[in-house]
C-alpha positions in Angstrom: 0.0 0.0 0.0 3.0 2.2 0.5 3.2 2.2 -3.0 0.1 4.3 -3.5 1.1 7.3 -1.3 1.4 10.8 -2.6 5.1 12.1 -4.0 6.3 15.0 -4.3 5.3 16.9 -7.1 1.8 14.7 -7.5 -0.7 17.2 -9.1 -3.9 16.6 -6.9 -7.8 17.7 -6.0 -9.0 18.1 -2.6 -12.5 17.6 -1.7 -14.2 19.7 0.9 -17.6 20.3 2.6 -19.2 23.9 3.0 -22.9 24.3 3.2 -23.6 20.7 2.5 -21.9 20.9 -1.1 -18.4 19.6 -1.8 -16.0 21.8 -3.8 -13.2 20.4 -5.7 -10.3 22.2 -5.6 -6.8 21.3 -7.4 -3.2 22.2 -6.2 -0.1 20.3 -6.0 2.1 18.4 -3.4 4.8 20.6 -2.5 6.8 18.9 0.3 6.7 15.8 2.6 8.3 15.7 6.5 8.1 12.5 8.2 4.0 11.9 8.2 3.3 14.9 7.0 2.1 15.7 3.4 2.3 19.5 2.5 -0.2 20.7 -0.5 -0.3 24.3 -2.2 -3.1 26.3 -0.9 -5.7 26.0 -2.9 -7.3 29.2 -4.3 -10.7 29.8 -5.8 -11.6 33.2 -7.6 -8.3 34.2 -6.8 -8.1 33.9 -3.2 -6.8 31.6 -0.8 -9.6 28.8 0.2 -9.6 28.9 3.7 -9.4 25.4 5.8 -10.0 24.8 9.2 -7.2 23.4 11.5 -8.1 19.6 12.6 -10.9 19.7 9.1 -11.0 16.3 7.3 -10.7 16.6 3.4 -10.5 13.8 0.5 -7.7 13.7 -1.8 -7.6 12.6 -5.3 -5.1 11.6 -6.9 -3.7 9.1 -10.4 -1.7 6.4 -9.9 0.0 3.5 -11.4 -3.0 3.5 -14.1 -5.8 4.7 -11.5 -8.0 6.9 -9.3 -7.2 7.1 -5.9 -8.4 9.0 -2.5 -7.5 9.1 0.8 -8.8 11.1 3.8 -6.4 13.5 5.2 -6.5 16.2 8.5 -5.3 19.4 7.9 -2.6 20.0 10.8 -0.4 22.7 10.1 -0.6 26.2 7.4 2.5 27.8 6.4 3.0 31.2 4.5 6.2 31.6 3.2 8.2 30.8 1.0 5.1 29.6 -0.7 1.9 29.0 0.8 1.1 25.3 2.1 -1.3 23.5 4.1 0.5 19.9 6.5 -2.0 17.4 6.4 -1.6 13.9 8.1 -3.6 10.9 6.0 -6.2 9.5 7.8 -6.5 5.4 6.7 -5.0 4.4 3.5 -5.3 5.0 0.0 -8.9 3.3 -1.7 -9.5 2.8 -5.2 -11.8 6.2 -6.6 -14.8 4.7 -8.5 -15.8 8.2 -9.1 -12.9 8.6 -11.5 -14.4 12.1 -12.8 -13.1 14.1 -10.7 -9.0 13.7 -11.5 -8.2 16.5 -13.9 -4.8 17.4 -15.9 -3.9 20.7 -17.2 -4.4 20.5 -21.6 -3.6 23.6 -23.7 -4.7 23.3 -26.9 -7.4 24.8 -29.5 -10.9 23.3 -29.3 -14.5 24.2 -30.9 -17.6 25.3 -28.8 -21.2 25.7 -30.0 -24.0 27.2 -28.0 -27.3 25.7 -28.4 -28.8 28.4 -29.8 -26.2 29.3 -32.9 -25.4 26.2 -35.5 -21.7 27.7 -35.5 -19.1 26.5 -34.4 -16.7 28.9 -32.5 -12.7 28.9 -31.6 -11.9 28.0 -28.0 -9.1 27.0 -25.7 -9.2 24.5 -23.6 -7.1 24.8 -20.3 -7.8 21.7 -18.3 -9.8 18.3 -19.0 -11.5 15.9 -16.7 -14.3 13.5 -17.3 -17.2 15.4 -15.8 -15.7 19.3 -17.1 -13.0 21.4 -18.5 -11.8 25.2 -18.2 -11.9 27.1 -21.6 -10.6 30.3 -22.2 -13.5 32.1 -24.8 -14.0 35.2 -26.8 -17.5 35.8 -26.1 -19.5 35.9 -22.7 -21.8 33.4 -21.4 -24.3 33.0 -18.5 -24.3 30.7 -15.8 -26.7 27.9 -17.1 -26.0 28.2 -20.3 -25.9 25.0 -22.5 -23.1 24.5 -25.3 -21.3 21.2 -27.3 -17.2 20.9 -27.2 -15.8 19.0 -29.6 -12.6 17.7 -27.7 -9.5 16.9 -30.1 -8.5 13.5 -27.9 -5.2 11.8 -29.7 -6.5 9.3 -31.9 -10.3 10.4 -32.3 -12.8 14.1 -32.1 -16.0 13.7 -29.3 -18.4 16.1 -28.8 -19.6 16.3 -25.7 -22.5 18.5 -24.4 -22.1 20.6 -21.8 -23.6 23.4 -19.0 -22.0 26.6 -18.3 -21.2 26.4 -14.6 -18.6 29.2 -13.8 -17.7 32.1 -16.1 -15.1 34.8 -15.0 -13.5 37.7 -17.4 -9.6 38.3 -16.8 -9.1 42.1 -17.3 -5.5 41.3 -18.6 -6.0 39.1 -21.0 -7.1 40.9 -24.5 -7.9 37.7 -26.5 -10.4 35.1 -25.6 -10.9 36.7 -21.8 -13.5 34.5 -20.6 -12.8 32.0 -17.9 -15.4 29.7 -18.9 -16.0 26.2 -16.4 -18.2 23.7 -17.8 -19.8 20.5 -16.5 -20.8 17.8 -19.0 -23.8 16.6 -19.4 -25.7 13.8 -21.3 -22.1 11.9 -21.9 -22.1 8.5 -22.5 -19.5 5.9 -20.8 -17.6 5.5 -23.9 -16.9 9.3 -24.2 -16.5 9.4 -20.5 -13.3 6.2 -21.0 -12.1 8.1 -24.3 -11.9 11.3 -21.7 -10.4 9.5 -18.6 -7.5 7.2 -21.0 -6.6 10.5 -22.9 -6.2 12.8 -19.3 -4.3 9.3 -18.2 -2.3 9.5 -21.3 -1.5 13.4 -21.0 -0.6 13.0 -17.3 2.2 10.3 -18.4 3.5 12.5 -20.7 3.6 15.9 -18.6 5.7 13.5 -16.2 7.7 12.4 -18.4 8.8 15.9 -19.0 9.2 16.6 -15.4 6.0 19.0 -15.9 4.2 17.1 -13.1 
């Protein structure tokens, strides 16, 4: 089971509970002392996300070819020189049947149509999982809105339907400002497997580069 523990490095998600709704959140192992795992703070909007000392959270993680979690208490925040969070797992590593919620960070062009135009419009994707992605987009969209990606995976094109669920404009950013997060919706299990083995396969490959 030792095998299966977090590294150094290991791009993650954390799972946590506010108002009976549990927010996924990604960030990075940074560091490991003795029992204790430290993870990048995780932001949201652009501010820290702030956890409780002695709070349980989930984390996700890929592995050897699969999806794992593990509970984990948050012990210890530090500020400088980066900002971390020391957690100590709590029980070991399970097998993740809800393999969705791993995502990997995939730059590269993609279409977009919303439902209520038959053309198809230039996007950029930012980072893939098998229940959503972050686009980057020229136009605005509303919260709720629905839409169809077509995802360029390696060997094959799947279109995907999908809702608007988060939309953000960066001020900085002239071209294609809209931080758009969407959740799918109506996708099948073969387009969710082509998702999950292509976020697999790009996660190899960033590691192989020393990327992750």
């Amino acid at each position: 089971m030792s095998k299966l523990i977090l590294e150094i490095g290991m791009r993650v998600e954390i799972e946590v509970e506010r108002d009976r709704q549990k927010i996924l959140l990604p960030t990075k192992v940074e560091d490991i002392e003795g029992d204790r795992f430290f993870l990048g703070m995780p932001f949201i909007e652009g501010k820290i996300f702030f956890l409780e000392y002695d709070e349980i959270i989930k984390i996700y993680y890929a592995k050897n070819n699969c999806f794992y979690y593990v509970k984990a208490k948050v012990v210890e925040k530090r500020y400088a020189p980066i900002p971390v969070i020391g957690v100590v797992l709590v029980g070991q590593p399970e097998k993740n049947q809800r393999r969705n919620y791993f995502r990997v960070q995939v730059m590269r062009r993609v279409r977009i149509r919303p439902f209520d135009t038959d053309n198809w419009l230039k996007a950029f994707l930012i980072d893939l999982s098998a229940s959503g992605a972050l686009i980057y987009f020229g136009k605005q969209l509303e919260k709720g809105d629905l839409i169809e990606i077509r995802l360029p995976l390696d060997s094959k094109e799947v279109d995907v339907r999908a809702k608007v669920v988060r939309i953000e404009k960066d001020q900085l950013r002239r071209v294609q400002p809209y931080n758009i997060g969407i959740q799918f919706v109506e996708i099948n299990e073969q387009q969710r497997d082509d998702i999950i083995k292509f976020v697999l396969a790009e996660q190899r490959r960033l590691r192989r580069k020393g990327y992750l």
